[in-house]
Backbone as CSV, one residue per row, in Angstrom:
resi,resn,N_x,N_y,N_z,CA_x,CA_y,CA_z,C_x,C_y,C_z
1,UNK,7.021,15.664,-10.734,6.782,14.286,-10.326,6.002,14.297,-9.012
2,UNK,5.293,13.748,-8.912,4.339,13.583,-7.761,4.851,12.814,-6.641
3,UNK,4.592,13.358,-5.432,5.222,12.731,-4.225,3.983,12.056,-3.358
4,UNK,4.029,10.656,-3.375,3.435,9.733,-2.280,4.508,8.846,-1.188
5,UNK,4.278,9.998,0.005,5.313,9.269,1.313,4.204,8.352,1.697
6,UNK,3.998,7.223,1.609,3.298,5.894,2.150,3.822,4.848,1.681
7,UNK,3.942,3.467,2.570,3.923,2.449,1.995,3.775,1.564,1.367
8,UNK,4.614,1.060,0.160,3.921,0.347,-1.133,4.296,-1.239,-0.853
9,UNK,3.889,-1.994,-1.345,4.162,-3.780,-1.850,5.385,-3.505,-2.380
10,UNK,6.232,-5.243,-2.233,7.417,-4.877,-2.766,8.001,-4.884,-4.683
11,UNK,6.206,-5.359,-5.068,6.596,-5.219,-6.555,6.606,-4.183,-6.941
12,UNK,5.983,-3.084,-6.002,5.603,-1.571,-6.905,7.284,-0.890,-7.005
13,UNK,8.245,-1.299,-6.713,9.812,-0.687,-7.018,9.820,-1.180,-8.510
14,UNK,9.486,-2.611,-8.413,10.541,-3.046,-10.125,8.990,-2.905,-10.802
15,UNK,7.869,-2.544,-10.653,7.156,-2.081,-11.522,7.354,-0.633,-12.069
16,UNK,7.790,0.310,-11.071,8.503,1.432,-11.335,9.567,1.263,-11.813
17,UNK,10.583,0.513,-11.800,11.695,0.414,-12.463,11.636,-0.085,-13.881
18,UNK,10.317,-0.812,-14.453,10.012,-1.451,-15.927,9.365,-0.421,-16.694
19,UNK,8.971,0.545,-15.694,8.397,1.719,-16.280,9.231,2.819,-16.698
20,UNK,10.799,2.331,-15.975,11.662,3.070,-15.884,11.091,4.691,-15.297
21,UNK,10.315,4.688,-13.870,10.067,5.868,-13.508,10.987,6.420,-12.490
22,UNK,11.325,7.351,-11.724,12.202,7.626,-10.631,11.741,7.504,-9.581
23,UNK,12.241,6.746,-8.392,11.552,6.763,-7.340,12.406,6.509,-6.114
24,UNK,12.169,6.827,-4.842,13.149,6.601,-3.521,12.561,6.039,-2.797
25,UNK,13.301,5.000,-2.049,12.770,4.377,-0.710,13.737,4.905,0.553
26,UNK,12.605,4.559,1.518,13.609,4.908,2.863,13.187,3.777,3.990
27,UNK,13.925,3.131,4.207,13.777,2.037,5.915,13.757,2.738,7.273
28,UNK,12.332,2.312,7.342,11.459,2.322,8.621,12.306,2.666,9.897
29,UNK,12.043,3.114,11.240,12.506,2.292,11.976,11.221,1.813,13.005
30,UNK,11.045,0.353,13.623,10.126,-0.157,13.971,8.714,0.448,14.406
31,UNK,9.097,1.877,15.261,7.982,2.748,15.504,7.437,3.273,14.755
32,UNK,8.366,3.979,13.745,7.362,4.926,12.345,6.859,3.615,11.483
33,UNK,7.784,2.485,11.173,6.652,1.195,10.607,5.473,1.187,11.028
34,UNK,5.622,0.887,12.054,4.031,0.506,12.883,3.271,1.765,12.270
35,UNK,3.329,2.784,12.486,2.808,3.861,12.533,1.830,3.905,10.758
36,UNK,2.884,3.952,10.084,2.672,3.984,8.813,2.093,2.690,8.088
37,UNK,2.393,1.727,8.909,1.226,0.330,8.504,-0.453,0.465,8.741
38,UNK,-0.234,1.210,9.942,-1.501,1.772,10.295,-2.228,2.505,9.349
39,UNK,-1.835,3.426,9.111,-2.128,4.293,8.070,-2.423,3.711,6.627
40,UNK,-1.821,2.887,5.997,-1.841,2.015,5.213,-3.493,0.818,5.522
41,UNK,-3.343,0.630,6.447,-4.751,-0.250,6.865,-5.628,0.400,7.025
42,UNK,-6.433,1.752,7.018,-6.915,2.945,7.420,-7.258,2.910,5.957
43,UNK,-5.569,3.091,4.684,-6.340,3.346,3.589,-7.179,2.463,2.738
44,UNK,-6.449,1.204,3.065,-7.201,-0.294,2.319,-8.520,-0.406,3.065
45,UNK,-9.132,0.183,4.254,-10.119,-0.132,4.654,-10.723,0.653,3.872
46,UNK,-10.992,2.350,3.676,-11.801,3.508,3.218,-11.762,2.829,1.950
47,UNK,-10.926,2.135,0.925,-10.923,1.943,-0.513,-12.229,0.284,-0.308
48,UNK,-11.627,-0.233,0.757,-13.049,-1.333,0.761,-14.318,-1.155,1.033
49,UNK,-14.806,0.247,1.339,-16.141,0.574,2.030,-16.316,1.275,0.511
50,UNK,-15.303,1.950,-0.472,-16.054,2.070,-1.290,-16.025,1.939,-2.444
51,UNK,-16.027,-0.168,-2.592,-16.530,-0.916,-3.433,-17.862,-1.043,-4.026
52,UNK,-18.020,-0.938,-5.157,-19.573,-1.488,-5.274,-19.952,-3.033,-6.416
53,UNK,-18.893,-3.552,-6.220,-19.355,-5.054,-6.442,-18.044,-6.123,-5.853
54,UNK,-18.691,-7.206,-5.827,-17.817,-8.378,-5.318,-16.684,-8.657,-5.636
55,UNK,-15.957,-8.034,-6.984,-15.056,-8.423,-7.244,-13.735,-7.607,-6.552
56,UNK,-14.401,-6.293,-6.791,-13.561,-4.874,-6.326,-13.265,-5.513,-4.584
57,UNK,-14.579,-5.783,-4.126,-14.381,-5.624,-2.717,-13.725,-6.867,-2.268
58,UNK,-13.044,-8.247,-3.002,-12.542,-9.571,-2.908,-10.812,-8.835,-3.201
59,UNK,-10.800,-7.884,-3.811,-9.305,-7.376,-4.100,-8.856,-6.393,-2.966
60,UNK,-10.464,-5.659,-2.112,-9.280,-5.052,-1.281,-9.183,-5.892,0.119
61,UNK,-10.179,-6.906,0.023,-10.032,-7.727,1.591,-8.998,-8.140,1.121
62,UNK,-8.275,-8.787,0.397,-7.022,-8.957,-0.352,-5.897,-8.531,0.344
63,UNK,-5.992,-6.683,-0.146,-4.830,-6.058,0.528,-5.065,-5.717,1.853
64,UNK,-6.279,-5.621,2.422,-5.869,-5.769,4.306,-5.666,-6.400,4.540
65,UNK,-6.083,-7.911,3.935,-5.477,-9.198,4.698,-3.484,-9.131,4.575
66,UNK,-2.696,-8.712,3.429,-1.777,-8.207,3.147,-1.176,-7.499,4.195
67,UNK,-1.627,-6.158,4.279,-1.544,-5.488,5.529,-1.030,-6.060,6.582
68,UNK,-2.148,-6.645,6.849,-2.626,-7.468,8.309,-1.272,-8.399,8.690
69,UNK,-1.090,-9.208,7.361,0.616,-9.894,7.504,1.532,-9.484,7.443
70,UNK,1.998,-8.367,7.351,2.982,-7.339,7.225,3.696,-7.521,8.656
């Protein structure tokens, strides 16, 4: 099973869970949040630079704006 330690949205649990896949969470504490939101905005930015049409790139201003409200 493949391991991704980063932060997901809160549907990606019960989308994993309809998939019935295995998966663990762990709570933050305020400093490693920050930390790892960062990182998270870092990745939604690199995935928006490499869009190549309007629609792709309307879904990831999407998730930084997401981010951004976090």
């Amino acid at each position: 099973m493949p391991i991704h330690n980063k932060l997901v949205r809160d549907k990606i649990a019960a989308i994993l869970e309809e998939k019935q896949l295995s998966y663990t969470t762990k709570k933050l504490q305020n400093h490693t949040y920050k930390q790892e939101l960062l990182k998270k905005l870092k990745e939604e930015c690199r995935e928006y630079r490499a869009t190549d049409n309007n629609e792709e790139a309307a879904e990831e201003l999407a998730d930084i704006l997401e981010v951004d409200l976090a």
